[in-house]
C-alpha positions in Angstrom: 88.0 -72.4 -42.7 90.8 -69.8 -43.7 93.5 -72.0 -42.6 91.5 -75.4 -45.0 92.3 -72.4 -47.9 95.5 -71.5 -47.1 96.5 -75.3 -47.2 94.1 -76.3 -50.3 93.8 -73.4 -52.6 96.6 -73.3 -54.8 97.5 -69.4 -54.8 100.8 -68.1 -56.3 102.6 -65.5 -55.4 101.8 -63.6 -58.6 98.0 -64.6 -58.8 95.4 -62.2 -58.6 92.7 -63.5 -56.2 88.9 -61.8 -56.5 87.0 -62.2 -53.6 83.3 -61.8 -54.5 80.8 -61.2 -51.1 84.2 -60.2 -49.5 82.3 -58.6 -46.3 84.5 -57.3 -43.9 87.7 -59.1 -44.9 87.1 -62.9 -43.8 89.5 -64.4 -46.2 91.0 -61.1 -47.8 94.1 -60.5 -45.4 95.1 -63.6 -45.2 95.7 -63.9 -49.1 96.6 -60.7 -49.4 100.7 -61.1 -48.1 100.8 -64.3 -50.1 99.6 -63.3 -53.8 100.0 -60.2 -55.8 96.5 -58.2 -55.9 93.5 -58.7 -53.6 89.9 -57.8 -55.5 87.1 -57.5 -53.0 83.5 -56.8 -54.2 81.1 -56.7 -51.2 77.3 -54.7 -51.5 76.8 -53.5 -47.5 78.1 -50.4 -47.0 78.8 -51.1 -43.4 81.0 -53.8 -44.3 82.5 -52.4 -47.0 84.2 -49.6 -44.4 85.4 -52.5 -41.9 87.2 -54.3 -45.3 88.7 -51.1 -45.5 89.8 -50.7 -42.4 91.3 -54.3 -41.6 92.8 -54.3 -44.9 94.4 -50.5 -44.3 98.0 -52.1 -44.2 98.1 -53.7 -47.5 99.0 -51.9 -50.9 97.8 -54.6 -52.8 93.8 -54.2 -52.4 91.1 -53.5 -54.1 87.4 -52.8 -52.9 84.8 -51.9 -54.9 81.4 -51.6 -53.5 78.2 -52.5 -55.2 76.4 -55.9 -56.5 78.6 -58.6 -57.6 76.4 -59.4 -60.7 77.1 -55.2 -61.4 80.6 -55.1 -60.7 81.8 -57.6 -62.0 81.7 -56.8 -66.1 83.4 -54.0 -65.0 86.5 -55.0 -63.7 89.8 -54.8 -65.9 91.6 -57.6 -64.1 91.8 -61.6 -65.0 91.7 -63.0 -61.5 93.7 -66.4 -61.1 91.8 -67.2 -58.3 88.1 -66.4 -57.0 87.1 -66.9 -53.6 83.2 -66.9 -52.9 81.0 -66.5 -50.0 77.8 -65.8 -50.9 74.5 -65.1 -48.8 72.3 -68.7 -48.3 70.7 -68.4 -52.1 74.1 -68.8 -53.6 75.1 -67.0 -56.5 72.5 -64.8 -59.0 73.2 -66.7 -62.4 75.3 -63.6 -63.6 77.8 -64.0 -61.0 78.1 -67.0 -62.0 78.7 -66.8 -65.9 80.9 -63.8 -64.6 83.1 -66.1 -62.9 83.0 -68.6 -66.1 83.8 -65.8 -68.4 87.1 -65.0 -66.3 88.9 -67.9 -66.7 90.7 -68.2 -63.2 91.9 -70.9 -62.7 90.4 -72.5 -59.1 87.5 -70.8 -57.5 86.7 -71.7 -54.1 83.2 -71.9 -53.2 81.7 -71.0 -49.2 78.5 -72.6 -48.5 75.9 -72.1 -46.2 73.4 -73.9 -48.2 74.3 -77.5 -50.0 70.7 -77.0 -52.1 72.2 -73.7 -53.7 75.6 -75.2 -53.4 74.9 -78.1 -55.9 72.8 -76.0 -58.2 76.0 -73.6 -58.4 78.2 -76.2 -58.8 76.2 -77.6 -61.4 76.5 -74.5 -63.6 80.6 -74.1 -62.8 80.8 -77.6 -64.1 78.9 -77.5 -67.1 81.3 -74.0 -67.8 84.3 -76.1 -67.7 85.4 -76.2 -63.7 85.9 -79.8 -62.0 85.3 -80.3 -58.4 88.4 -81.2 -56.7 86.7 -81.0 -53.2 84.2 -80.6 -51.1 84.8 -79.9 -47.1 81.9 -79.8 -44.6 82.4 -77.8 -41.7 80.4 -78.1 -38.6 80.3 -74.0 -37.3 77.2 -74.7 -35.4 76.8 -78.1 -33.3 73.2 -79.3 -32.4 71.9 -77.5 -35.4 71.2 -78.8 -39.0 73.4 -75.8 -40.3 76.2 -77.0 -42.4 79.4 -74.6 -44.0 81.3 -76.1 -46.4 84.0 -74.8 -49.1 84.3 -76.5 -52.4 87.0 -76.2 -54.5 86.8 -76.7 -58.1 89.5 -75.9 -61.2 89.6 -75.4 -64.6 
């Protein structure tokens, strides 16, 4: 899944990338050599200390803990890019006109659910995003469970 990003996501070297339900750092340090600021916003305290500690070596990162829906009116930066991984039901509605109201340019959306999925994508769509691609990704064989990332620009 982080290499599917690093081919399809269109990130420049001067973007700003915000990485909402960052966790531990999935997708983080691999963005975080090729663009010029990493944002992270992750709730769990427990994984907020392992983001900090496999993104140590990087001068360009950000981490703010708390709820994404909270943070995110705070923050002073226009992201050019959003990466989301959110928990199975998908992003609270806030999160989601948070993402609208910043403009960036492509978000790319981790599934775990294609129910929450298509109701998210629904409201990124009607607030002006197109999606550009869907990719299933098969993490757990013999199950029903289905990843995915969808990538959708404005």
């Amino acid at each position: 899944m982080v290499e599917h990003l690093l081919v399809n996501l269109p990130v420049p070297s001067f973007a700003t990338l915000l990485d909402i339900y960052c966790g531990a750092g999935l997708f983080s340090p691999f963005f975080a050599s090729k663009c010029e600021r990493v944002i992270g916003i992750e709730s769990s305290p427990a994984a907020c200390e392992d983001f900090a500690f496999n993104l140590d070596a990087f001068e360009n990162v950000e981490l703010y803990e708390g709820m994404a829906e909270d943070v995110m009116p705070h923050l002073q930066a226009k992201p050019d890019v959003v990466v989301v991984d959110p928990p199975r039901a998908g992003l609270e509605k806030r999160v989601v006109d948070g993402i609208i109201q910043l403009h960036p340019k492509w978000i790319a959306y981790v599934s775990c659910d294609p129910s929450t999925l298509a109701r998210d994508a629904a409201r990124l769509i009607h607030g002006g995003y197109k999606l550009k691609q869907v990719t299933p990704f098969d993490l757990f064989p013999q199950t029903f469970h289905i990843e995915s990332i969808s990538l959708f620009e404005r």
